[in-house]
N, C-alpha and C positions, 0 to 999 in steps of 0.2 A: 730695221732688223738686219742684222750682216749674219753672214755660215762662216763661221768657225771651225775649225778642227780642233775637238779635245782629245786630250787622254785620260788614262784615272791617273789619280793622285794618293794610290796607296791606301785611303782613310774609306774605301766603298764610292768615292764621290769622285766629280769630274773637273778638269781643269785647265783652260783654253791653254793651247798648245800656243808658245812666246815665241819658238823661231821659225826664219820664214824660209820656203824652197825658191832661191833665184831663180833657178832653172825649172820652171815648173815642165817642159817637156820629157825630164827625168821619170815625174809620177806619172807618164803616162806610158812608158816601154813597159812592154810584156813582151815575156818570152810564146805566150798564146798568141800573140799577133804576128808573130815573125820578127820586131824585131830586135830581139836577143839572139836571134838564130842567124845563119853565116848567109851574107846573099842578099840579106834580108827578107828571104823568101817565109813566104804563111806555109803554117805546120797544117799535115793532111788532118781536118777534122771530120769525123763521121757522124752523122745523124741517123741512131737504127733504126729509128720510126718514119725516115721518109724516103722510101725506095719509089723513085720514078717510076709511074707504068710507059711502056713502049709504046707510040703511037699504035703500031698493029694491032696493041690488047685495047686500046682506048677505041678505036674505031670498031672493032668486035662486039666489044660491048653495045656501042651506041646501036650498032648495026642488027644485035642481034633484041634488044630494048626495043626497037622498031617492029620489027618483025613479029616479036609477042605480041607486040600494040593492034599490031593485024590481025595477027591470028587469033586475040581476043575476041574483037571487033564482028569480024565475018563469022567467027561461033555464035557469038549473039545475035546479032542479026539473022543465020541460017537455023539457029530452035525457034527463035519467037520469043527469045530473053529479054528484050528492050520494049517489046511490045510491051512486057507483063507491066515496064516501069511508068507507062501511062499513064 
């Protein structure tokens, strides 16, 4: 089996594309990669769904996770709630 590139052929149907790219490093510039752009530097791309937390907020957290975990802990323990789970 070989991968072909078709195109249509007008009629609804498909039809193995006959000439070939020499340069095949041509079909791989994008102007999304940088380089169609001056420098060849990469364009600023933004992802709004993934805003890094700051160490501080990430350590808070962990830090304040813990500290529920205790104060859980020592509640139950000081009613006689773990006992009841005997």
């Amino acid at each position: 089996m070989s991968l072909q590139l078709h195109r249509p052929d007008g009629k609804g149907g498909l039809q193995p594309r006959v000439e070939r790219e020499h340069d095949w490093r041509r079909q791989l510039k994008s102007g999304r990669w940088g380089a169609a752009l001056s420098g060849g530097r990469l364009p600023e791309l933004k992802n709004p769904e993934m805003d890094p937390t700051t160490p501080g907020r990430s350590v808070a957290l962990w830090v304040g996770l813990a500290v529920l975990t205790f104060v859980i802990l020592v509640a139950g323990y000081g009613t006689g709630f773990w006992s009841l789970l005997r």
